[in-house]
C-alpha positions in Angstrom: 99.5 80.9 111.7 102.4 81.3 114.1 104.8 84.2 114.8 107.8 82.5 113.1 106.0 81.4 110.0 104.5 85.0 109.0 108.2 86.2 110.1 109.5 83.5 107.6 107.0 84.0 105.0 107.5 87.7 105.1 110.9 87.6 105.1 110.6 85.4 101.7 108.3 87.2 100.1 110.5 91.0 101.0 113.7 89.0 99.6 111.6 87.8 96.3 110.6 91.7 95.5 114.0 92.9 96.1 114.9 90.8 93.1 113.1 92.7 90.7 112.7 96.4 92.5 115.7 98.9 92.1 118.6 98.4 94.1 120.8 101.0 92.8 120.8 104.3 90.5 122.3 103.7 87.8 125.6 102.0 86.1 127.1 102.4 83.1 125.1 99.2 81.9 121.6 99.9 83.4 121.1 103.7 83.1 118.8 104.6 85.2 118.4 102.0 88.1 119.4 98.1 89.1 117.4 96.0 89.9 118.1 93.1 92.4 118.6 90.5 90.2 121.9 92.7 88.5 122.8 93.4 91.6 124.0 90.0 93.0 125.3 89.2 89.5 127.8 92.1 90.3 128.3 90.9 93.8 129.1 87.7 92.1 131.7 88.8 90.0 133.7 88.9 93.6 134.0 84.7 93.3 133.4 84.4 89.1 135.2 86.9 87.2 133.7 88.8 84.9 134.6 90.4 82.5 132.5 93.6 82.6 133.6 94.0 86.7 136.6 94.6 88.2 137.1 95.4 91.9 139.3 98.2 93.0 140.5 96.6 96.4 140.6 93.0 97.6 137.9 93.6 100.4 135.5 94.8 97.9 135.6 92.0 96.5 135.3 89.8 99.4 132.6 92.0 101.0 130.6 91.2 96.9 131.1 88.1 97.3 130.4 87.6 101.1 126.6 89.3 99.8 126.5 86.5 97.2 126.8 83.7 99.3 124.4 85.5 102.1 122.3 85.5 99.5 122.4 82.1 98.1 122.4 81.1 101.8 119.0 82.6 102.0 117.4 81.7 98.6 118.9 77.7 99.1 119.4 77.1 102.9 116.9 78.5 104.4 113.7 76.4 102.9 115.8 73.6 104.0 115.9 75.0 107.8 112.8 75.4 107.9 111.2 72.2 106.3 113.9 69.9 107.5 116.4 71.5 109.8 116.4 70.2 113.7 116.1 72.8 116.4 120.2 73.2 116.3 120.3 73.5 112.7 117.5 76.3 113.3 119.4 78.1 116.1 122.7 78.4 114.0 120.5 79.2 110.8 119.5 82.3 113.0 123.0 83.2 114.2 124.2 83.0 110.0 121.1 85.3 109.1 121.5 87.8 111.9 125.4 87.8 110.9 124.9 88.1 107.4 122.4 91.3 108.2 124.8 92.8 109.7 127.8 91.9 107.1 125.3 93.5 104.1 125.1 96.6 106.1 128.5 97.4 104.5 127.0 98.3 101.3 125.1 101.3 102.8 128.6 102.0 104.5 131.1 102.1 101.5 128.9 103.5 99.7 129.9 107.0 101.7 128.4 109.8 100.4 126.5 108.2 97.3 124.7 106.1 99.9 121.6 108.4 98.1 121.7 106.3 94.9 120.8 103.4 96.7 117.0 102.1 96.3 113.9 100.1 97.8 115.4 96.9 96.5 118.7 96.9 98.4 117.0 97.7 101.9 114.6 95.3 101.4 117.0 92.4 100.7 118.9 94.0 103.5 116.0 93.9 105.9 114.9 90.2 104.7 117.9 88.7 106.8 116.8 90.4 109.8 113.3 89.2 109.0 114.5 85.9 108.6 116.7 85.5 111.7 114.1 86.7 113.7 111.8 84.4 112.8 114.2 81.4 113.4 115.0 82.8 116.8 111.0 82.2 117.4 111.3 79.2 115.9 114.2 77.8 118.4 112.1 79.1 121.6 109.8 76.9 123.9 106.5 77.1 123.0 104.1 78.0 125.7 102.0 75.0 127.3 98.7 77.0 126.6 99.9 77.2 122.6 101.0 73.4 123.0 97.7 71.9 124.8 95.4 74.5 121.7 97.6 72.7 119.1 96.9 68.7 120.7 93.1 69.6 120.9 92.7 70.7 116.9 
């Protein structure tokens, strides 16, 4: 299998267990730790409001809901890249996963000095966009002419 599948397919599989392992010690609703899948419904409250989560500034809420989207982005788009997308479609996918690492990072930051409380979950999701854009970076380079004549003769 190549490079940029296994990246892919890791990537996947990291972002799948993040779902269900801790992300955060716990809230008043879950008290003793979050798991993933509570997690982006919090985030989400930052496009639906709910009525359990309020945000104390506006960029909080942007930054929640920025992390939903990413995520959706991932869970939705990237299958599509991959199976469908052309080499273009690949290249920007890369640029949106790399970016959306990096914007996801701000958890870890406003979290300030209870950065402690967070778990497993949270850096693996965080992690599974680097993963990700990494493995559509290798999916957007030439391939070598040895790797391309090994492929033509199986």
């Amino acid at each position: 299998m190549r490079r940029p599948y296994l990246l892919v397919s890791g990537a996947w599989l990291v972002h799948v267990a993040a779902w269900f392992l801790p992300i955060v010690k716990g809230l008043d609703t879950f008290p003793k730790v979050v798991p993933g899948w509570y997690a982006f419904r919090v985030a989400s409250c930052g496009v639906w409001p709910c009525e359990d989560m309020h945000f104390d500034t506006w960029f909080g809420a942007v930054l929640s809901a920025l992390s939903a989207i990413t995520t959706l982005l991932f869970v939705l788009g990237s299958p599509w890249v991959i199976l469908r997308g052309s080499h273009s479609m690949r290249r920007a996918s890369a640029w949106v996963a790399a970016i959306s690492f990096i914007v996801n990072v701000h958890w870890y930051v406003l979290f300030g000095s209870d950065r402690s409380d967070l778990r497993i979950g949270y850096f693996l999701w965080w992690l599974s966009f680097m993963f990700l854009a990494i493995g559509l970076f290798d999916f957007t380079q030439p391939r070598s002419v040895d790797e391309s004549k090994e492929s033509q003769s199986a």
